[in-house]
C-alpha positions in Angstrom: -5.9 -25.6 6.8 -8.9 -24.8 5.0 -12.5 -22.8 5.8 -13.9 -25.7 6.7 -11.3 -26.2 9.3 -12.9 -22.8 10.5 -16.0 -24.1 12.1 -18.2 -21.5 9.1 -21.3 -22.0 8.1 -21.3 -23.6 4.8 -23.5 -20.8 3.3 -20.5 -18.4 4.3 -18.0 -21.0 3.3 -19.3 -21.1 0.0 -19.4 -17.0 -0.8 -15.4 -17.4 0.3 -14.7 -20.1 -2.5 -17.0 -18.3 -4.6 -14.3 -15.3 -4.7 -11.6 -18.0 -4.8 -10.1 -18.4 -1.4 -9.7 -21.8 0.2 -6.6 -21.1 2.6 -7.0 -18.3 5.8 -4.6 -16.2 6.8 -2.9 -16.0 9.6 -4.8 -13.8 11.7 -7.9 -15.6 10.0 -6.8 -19.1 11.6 -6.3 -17.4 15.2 -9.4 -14.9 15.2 -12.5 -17.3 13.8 -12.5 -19.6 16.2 -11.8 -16.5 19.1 -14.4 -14.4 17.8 -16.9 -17.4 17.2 -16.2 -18.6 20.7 -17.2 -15.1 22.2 -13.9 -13.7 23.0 -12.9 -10.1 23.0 -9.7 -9.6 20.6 -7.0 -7.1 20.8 -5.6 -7.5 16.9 -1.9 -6.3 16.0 -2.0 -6.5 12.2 -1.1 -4.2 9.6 -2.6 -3.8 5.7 -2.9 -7.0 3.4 -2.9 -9.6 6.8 -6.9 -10.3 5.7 -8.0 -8.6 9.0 -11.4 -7.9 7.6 -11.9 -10.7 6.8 -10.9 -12.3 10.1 -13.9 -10.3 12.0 -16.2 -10.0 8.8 -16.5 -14.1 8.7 -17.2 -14.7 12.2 -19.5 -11.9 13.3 -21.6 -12.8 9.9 -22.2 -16.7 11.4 -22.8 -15.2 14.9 -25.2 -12.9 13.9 -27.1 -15.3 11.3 -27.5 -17.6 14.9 -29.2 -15.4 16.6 -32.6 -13.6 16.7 -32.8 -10.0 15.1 -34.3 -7.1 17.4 -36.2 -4.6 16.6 -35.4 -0.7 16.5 -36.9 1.9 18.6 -37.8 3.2 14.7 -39.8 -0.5 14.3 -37.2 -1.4 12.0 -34.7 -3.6 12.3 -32.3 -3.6 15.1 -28.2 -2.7 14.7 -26.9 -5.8 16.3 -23.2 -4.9 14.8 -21.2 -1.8 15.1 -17.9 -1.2 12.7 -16.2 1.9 12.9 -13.3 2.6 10.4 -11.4 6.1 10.3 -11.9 7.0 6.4 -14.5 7.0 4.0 -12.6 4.3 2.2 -11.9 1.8 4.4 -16.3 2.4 5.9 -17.0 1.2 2.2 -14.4 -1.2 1.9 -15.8 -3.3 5.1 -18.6 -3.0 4.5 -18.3 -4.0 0.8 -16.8 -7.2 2.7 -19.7 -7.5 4.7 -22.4 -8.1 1.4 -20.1 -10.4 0.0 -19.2 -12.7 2.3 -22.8 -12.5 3.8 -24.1 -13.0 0.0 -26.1 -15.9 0.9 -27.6 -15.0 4.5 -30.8 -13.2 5.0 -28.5 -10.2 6.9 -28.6 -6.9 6.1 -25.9 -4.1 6.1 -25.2 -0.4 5.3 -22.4 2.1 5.3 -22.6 5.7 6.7 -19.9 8.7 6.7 -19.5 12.0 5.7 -18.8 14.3 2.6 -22.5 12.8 1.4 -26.0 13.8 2.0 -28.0 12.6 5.3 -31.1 11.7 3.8 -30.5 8.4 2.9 -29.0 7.4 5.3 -31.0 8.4 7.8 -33.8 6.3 6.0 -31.6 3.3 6.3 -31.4 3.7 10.2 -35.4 4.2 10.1 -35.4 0.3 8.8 -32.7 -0.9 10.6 -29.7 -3.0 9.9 -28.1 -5.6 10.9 -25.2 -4.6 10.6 -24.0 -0.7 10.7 -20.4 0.4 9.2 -20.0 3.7 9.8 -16.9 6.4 10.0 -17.4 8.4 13.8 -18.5 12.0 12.8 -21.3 11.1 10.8 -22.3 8.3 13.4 -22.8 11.2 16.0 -24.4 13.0 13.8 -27.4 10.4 13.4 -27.4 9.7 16.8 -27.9 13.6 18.3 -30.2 14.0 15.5 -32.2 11.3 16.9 -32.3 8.8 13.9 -30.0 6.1 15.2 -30.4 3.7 17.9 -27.5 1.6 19.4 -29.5 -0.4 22.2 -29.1 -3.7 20.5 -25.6 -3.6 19.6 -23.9 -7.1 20.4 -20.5 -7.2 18.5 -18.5 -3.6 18.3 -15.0 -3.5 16.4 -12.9 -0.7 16.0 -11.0 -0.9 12.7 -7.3 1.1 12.4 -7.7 2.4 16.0 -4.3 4.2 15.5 -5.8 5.8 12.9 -8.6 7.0 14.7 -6.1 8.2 17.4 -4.2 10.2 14.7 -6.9 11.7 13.3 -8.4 13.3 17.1 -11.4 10.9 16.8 -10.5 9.5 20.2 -13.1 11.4 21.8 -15.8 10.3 19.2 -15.0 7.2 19.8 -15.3 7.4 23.6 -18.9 9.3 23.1 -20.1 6.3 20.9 -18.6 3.6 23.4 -21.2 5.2 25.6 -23.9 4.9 23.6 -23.3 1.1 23.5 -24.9 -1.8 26.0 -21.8 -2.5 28.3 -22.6 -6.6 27.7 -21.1 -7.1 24.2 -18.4 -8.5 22.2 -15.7 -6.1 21.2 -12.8 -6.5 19.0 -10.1 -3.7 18.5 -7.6 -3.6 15.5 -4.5 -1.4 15.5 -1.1 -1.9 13.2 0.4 0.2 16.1 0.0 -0.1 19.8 1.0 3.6 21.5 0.4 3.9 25.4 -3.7 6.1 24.2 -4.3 2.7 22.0 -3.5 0.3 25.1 -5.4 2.5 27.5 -8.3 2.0 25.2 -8.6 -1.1 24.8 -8.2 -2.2 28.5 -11.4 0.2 29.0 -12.8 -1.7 25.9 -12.2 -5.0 26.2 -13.1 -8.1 28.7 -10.5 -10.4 29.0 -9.3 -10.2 25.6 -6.9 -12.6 23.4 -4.2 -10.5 22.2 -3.2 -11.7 18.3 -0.3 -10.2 17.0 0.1 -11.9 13.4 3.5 -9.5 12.2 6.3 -8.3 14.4 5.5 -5.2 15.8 5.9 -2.1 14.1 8.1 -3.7 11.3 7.6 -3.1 7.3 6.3 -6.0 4.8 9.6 -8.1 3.8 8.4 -8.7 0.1 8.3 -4.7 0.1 11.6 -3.7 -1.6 12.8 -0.3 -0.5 15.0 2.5 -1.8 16.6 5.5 -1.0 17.2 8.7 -3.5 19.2 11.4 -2.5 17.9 14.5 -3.9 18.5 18.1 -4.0 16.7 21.6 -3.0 13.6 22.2 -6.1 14.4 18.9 -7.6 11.9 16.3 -6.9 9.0 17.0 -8.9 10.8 16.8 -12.0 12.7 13.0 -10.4 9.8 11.7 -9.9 8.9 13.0 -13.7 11.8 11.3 -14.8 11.6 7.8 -12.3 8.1 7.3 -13.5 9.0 8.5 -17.3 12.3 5.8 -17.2 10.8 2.6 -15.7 7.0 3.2 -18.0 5.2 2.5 -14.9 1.5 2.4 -15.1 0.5 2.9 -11.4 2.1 4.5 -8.7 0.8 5.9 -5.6 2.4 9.4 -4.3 2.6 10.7 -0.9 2.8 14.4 0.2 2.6 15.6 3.9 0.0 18.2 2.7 -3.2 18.9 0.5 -1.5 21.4 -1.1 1.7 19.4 -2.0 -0.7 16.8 -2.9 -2.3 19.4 -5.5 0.5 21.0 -6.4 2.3 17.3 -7.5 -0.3 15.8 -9.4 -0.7 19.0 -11.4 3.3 18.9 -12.2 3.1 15.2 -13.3 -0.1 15.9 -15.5 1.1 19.1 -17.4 4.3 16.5 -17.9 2.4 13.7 -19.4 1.9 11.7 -16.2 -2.2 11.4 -16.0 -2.5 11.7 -12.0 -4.8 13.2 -9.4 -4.8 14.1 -5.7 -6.4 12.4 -3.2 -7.0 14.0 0.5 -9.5 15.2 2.5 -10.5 18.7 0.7 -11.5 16.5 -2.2 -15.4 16.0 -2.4 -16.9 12.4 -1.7 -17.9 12.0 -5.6 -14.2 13.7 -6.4 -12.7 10.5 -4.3 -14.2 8.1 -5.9 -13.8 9.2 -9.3 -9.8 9.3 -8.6 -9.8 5.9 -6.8 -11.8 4.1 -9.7 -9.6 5.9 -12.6 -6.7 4.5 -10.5 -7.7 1.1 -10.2 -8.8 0.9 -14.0 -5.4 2.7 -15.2 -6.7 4.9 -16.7 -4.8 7.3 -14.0 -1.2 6.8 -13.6 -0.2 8.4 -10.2 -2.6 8.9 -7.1 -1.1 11.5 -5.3 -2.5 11.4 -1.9 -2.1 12.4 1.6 -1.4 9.9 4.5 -5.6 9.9 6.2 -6.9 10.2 2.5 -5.0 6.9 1.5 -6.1 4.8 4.2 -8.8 2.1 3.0 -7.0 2.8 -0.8 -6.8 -1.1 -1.5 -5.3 -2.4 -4.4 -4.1 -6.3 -4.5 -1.0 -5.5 -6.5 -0.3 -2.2 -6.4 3.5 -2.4 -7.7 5.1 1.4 -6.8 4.8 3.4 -3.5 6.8 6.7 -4.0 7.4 9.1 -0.7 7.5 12.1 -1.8 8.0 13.6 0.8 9.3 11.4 4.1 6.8 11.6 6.9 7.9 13.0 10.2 6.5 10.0 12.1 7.7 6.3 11.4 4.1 4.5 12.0 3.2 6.5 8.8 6.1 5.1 7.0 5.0 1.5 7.9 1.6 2.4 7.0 2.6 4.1 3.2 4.6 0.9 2.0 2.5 -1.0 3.1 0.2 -0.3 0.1 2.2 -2.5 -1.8 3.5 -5.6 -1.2 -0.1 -7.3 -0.5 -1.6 -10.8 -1.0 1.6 -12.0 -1.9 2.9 -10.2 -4.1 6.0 -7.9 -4.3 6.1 -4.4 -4.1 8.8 -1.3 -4.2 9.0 2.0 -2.0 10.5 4.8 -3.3 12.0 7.7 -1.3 13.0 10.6 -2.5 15.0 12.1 0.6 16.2 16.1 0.9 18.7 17.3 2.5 15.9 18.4 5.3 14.5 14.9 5.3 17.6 12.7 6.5 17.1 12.6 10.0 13.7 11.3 9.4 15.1 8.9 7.0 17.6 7.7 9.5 14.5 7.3 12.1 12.6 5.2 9.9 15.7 3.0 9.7 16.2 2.7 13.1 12.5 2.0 13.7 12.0 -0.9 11.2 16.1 -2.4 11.5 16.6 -2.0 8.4 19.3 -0.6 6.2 17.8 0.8 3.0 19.5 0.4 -0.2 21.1 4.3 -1.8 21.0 4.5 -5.0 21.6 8.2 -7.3 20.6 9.8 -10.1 23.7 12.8 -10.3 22.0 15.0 -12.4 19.5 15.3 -9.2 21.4 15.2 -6.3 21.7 18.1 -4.0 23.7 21.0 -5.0 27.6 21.7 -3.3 27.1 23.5 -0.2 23.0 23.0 0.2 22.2 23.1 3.9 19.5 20.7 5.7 17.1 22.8 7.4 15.2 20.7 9.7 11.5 20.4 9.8 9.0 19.7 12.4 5.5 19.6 11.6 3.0 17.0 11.6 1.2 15.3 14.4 4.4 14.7 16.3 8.4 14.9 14.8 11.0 13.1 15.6 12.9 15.8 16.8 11.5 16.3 20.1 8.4 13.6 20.3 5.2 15.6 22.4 7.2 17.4 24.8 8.9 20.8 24.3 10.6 21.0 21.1 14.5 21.5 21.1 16.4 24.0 20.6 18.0 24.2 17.1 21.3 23.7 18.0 19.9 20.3 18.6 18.0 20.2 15.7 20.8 21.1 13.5 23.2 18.6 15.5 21.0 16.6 14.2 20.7 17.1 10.9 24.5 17.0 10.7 24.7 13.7 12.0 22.2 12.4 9.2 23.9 13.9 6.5 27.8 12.4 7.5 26.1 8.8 7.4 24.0 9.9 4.0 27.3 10.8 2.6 29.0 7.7 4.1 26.5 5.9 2.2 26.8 7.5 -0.9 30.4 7.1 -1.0 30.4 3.9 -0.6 27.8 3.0 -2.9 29.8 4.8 -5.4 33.0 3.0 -4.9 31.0 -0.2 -5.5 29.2 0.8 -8.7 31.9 2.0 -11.5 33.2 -1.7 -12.1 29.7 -3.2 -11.8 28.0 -1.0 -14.8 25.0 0.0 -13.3 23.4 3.0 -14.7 21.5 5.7 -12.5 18.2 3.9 -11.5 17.2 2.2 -8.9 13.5 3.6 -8.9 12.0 0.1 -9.7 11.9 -1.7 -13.4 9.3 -4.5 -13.8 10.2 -7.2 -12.0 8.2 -10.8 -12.1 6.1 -11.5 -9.6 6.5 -14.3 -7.3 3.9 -17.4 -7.1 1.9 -16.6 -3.8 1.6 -19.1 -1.3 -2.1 -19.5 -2.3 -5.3 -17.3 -2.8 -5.9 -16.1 0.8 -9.0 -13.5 1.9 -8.0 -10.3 2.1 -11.7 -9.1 0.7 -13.7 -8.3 -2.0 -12.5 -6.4 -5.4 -15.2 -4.2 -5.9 -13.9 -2.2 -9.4 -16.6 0.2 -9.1 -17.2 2.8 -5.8 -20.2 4.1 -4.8 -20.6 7.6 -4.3 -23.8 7.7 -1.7 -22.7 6.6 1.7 -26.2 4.7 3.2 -28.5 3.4 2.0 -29.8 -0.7 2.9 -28.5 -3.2 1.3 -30.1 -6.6 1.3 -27.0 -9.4 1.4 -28.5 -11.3 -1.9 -26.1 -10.7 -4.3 -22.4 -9.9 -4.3 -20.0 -9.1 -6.5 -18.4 -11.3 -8.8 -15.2 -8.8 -8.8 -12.1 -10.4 -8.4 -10.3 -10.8 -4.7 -8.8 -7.6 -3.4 -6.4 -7.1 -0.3 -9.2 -5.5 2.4 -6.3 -4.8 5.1 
């Protein structure tokens, strides 16, 4: 199947094979004609499944078919309404947005926070067509009286999981007000938790429900690893991982800011050129670190889980955890940084003691058995004890409800470590004869053929560092194609 197959407009049609695409994705192939024909849609697809694409196309043709409004302002009227979680991701759609709308009269802007108001409350004053914006700074616009939402026909809620982990749930709930009740509304979520349903039977009419991946399972061309490590050690494996395999890009993940911080600062006093990415970081500071990374010019982006949503990269080769998150969405969501478009990808875990039971989790969650492979010199010391953790938005100890006692917790923990050790033992019973040395974090490895060039957006080398203002759809990029999620 081609575009054409797709019922587009050939003036969008021709922006796609423009940027090189003639085959859709899957969830491209089942949402175009959906979205075209009016439907609501309830999306289950993760990163690199060319979602953006899949509502991007179709609201563009709808929207060139139909008369523009005006604004209470005089302006132009918002007849779409995207909201994304992050920063990122805001720019990233709507970067999608001019270039596959390169050659329609529509018009588009971006608006979040961590950048002045000014501008972008003089885009609102002429109006848009379409408006993608993160929720906090939407609000903002609107109680200051500088944004009007009357003629809103297509809404879609981008990474609604996301949303929910971040506690914009309620900023999302205040905008759906704000909306006419008569529209077309599509909702996206790699995760579907009871909050996310609940939403999105108050959202949507009727909806077809696309799931275009099993749920809650990890990219197959994602190779994943397992490093037992000890107490104090990491910094300096990870020192040593990226050192032995000369990788050139790899992105980190901490649980915190402050790890975040306190990691990149190791690698670069080691020779490792890498920043941190989360939310403390300035707008400007962002996109500095995301365009070094894309360039190479930095090695390592060491980022937090929200900050690293909407980081898009078509063949991003090395995810490294860091640390393991508490919560096994988050794992899905890490790896699957990597792996896009078609191409392969590895995640790296460096797993403490304190870490196992999370490890095991993950396992359980995705039905896989990941590979463990050691590096002696690092492993965890004789007699080292796991001290369970539970932080983060929810652990796996005890879910929302009361946490347990630590007898349970440490019960636990024990159980973890006897099938780590299991594992370990047997991996070095099968390794002696075979003459394997200690890797395992990843050489280069050739890259299969993809299946094709599929959409999965725009590559846009550059970021801008303003959040608003109007942008006429007359010229897009000529970057190369890009995974969009």
């Amino acid at each position: 199947m081609t575009f054409d197959d797709l019922n587009l407009a050939p003036a969008i049609v021709q922006a796609v094979r423009e940027h090189g695409y003639e085959t859709p994705t899957p969830i491209q192939v089942e949402a175009i004609p959906a979205v075209l024909a009016g439907r609501d849609l309830l999306g289950g697809a993760q990163t690199g499944t060319g979602k953006t694409a899949a509502f991007t196309l179709p609201m563009l043709q709808r929207l060139s078919s139909t008369e523009r409004a005006k604004s209470r302002f005089g302006g132009v009227g918002i007849r779409a309404l995207v909201l994304t979680p992050t920063r990122e991701l805001a720019a990233q759609v709507e970067e999608s947005v001019r270039v596959y709308g390169k050659h329609l009269s529509l018009t588009s802007t971006v608006v979040f926070g961590g950048v002045g108001m000014n501008p972008q409350i003089s885009a609102m004053k002429r109006g848009v067509d379409i408006l993608v914006a993160t929720p906090g700074r939407l609000l903002d616009l609107q109680q200051q009286g500088f944004l009007d939402l009357s003629g809103v026909q297509m809404l879609v809620l981008d990474e609604a999981d996301r949303m929910l982990d971040m506690g914009f749930i309620h900023d999302v709930k205040k905008i759906l007000a704000l909306v006419p009740k008569d529209k077309q509304s599509l909702l996206f979520s790699a995760t579907f938790s009871d909050e996310i349903r609940d939403l999105a039977s108050a959202l949507l009419k009727d909806p077809l429900h696309i799931q275009v991946t099993p749920r809650n399972t990890t990219v197959q061309r994602i190779t994943q690893v397992i490093h037992p490590v000890g107490r104090g050690k990491k910094k300096a494996l990870l020192v040593h991982i990226i050192n032995q395999h000369n990788w050139s890009q790899v992105l980190v993940f901490t649980r915190t800011k402050f790890g975040a911080n306190n990691v990149a600062e190791y690698l670069t006093k080691n020779g490792i050129h890498a920043m941190a990415l989360h939310g403390n970081k300035s707008q400007g500071a962002r996109t500095q670190a995301l365009a070094g990374f894309k360039s190479g010019e930095i090695r390592a982006l060491v980022a937090t889980d929200i900050a690293a949503r909407g980081i898009d990269i078509d063949e991003l080769p090395h995810v490294v955890n860091y640390e393991i998150p508490n919560v096994c969405e988050d794992y899905v969501h890490r790896i699957g940084r990597t792996g896009r478009a078609g191409n392969s990808g590895e995640a790296v875990n460096l797993v403490s003691l304190d870490e196992e039971g999370f490890m095991m989790e993950i396992e359980r969650f995705t039905k896989q058995r990941i590979p463990v492979q050691m590096f002696p010199e690092f492993m965890p010391e004789p007699g080292e004890k796991a001290e369970p953790i539970a932080m983060g938005r929810q652990t796996i100890w005890g879910g929302a409800g009361k946490p347990p006692s630590r007898d349970v917790m440490a019960a636990a923990a024990k159980a973890a470590r006897t099938e780590m050790l299991q594992r370990v033992r047997e991996k070095k019973a099968g390794e002696p004869q075979q003459g394997r040395g200690n890797g395992g974090g990843g050489g280069q490895r050739q890259r299969p053929a993809g299946d094709g060039a599929q959409i999965d957006g725009p590559r846009g080398e550059g970021r801008r560092g303003g959040g608003g203002g109007q942008r006429a759809n007359g010229g897009g990029g000529n970057g190369q194609p890009r995974g969009n999620n």
